[in-house]
N, C-alpha and C positions, 0 to 999 in steps of 0.2 A: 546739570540742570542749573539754568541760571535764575539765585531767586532776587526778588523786585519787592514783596513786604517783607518784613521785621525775620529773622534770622536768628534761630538760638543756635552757639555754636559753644557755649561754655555757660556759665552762672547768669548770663544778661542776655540782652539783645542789640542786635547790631542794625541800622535803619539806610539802608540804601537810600543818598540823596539826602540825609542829616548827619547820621553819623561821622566822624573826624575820622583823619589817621592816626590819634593820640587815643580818639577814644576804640579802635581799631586795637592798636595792640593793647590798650588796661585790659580790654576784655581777649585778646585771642593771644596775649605774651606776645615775647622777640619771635619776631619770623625766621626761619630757616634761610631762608631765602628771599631776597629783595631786587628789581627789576627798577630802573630808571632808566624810563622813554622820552624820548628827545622834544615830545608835546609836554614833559613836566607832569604828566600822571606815572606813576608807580605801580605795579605787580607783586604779590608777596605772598609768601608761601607758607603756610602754618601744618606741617605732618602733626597728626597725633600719635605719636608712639612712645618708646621704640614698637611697640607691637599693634598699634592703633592700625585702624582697617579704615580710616582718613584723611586725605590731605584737601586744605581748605585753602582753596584761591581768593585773596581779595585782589579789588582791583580798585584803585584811588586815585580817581581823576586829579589833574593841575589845581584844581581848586583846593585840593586838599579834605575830599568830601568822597567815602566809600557809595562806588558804581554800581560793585553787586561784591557777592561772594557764596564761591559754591566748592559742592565738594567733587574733587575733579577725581579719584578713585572708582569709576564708571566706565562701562562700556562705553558711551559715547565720548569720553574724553580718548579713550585708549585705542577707539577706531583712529584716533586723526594722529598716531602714533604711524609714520609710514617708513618704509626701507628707503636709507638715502637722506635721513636727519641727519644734521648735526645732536650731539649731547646737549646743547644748551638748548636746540629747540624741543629735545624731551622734557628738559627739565623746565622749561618756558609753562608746558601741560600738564606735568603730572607734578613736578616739583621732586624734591631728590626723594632718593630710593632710601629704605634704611643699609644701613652701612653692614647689618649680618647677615645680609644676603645679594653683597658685593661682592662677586668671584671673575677672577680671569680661570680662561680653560687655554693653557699657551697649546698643548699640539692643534687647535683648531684656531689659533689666533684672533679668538674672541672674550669679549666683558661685556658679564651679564649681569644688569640691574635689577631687579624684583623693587616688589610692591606688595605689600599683604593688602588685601581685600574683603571682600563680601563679593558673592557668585548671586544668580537669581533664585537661589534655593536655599537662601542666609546663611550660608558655608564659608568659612575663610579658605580662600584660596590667593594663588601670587599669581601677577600677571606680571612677565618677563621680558626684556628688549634685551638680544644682542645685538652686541653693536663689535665690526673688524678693530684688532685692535692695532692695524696700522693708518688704516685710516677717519678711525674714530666714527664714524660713522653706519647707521643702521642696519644692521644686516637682514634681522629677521627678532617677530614679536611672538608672544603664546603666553599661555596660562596652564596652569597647573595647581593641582590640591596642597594644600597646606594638610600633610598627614603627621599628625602628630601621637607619644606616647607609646606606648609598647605596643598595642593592638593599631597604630597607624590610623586611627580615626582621623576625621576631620572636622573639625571643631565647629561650633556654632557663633556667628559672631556677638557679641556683646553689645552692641548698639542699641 
């Protein structure tokens, strides 16, 4: 969901079409991740975690004036996740993965990214890209429950 008014993503608000890219990260910190496109706008990538169930996409046009900014941990971000990506174009969408649930499986010569989430039932769950690991690119997506603690529940998200 791409939003167009005022945005709380931390202690303030952030204003699509006023707000800066200084006043961008005082309120959302260093990015993870940062994109420079050849028009002079920026992409930039703010995970909350390590165990946060959102990552926030800003987008900061040439002008230096925030576009929009949404949270791309969604089904409809994750549909446009397809077999046959490059790594950077997942990461272009979802922004990186947390790092403790980055695993290679070498006898099927794949590496799997996860994402903790929220499902439509406020459940934490991961939604997963393998990707070959000789040619780096997508093999195949899915999701799965975050089952956590002795009894394998699966948790409520905090949001």
């Amino acid at each position: 969901m791409i939003v167009s008014a005022c945005v709380s993503t931390g202690d303030g608000n952030l204003k699509p079409g006023a707000s800066t890219l200084p006043e961008v990260i005082a309120e959302m910190g260093p990015a993870a991740m940062t994109w420079k496109n050849p028009d002079g706008s920026e992409q930039l990538a703010f995970p909350r975690g390590p165990e946060g169930t959102q990552t926030f996409m800003a987008y900061v046009g040439s002008d230096g004036k925030l576009q929009s900014i949404e949270n791309v941990l969604d089904t409809a971000h994750f549909s446009l996740v397809q077999v046959g990506m490059s790594k950077d174009e997942v990461l272009r969408i979802l922004g990186p993965s947390g790092s403790r649930w980055t695993q290679i499986y070498t006898r099927s010569n794949q590496l799997a990214w996860s994402w903790l989430t929220c499902d439509n039932w406020n459940r934490q769950e991961f939604f997963d890209v393998m990707f070959d690991l000789t040619s780096g690119f997508v093999h195949s997506t899915g999701r799965h429950p975050n089952l956590v603690g002795l009894s394998g529940m699966q948790p409520p998200c905090g949001q």
